[in-house]
N, C-alpha and C positions, 0 to 999 in steps of 0.2 A: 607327660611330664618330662621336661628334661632332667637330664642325669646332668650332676656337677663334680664327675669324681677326678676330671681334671684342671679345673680350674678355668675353662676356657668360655663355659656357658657363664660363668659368675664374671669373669673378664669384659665381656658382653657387654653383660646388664650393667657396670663397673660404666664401661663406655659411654654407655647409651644416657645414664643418668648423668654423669660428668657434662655431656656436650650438648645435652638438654638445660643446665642450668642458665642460668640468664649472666650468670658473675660470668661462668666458665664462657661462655659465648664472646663478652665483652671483651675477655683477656685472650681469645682464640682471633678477635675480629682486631683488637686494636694494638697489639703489643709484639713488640719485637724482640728476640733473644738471642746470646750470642752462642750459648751451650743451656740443654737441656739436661737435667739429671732426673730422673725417674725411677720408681719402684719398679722392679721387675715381677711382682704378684700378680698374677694378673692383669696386666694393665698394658697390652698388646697397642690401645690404640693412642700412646702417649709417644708409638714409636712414628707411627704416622704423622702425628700434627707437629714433632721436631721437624721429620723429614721432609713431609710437603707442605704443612704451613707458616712455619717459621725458619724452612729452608736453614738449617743450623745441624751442626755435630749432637749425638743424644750420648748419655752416660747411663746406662740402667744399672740398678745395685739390688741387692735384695737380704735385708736379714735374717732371713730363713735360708734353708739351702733350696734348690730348685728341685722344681717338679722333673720325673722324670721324663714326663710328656714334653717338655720344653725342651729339651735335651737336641734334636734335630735343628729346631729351630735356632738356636744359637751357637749349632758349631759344634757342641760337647762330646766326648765320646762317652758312652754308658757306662756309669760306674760298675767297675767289675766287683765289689763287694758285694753290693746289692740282687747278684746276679743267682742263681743258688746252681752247685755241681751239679 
């Protein structure tokens, strides 16, 4: 079993289901953008398909605060509250 205690294994399956749909497929094969905006829950491979397949700038947002695990990935430095003496 995988473990989903960061978000990354549910990101995944997030992905996999997204780019298996036949809509998502259609709008992946025929459509073009001039900026992406996306969730940033999850959803690692929405950074990919701005990047390399509609070749465009991506905006990620997220209404939650971020995982700490994501924290590298984007540059952040570790919250030091969160930190314990």
């Amino acid at each position: 079993m995988l473990c989903r205690d960061d978000g990354r294994v549910y990101g995944v399956e997030m992905c996999q289901t997204l780019l298996q749909s036949p809509k998502a497929q259609a709008v992946v094969t025929n459509a073009t953008f001039d900026l992406v905006i996306y969730d940033t829950v999850s959803n690692d491979c929405m950074i990919g398909l701005a990047h390399h397949q509609f070749k465009c700038p991506f905006i990620g947002y997220s209404a939650v605060p971020t995982l700490p695990s994501y924290y590298d990935d984007y540059g952040l430095p570790m919250d030091a509250s969160s930190i314990p003496d």
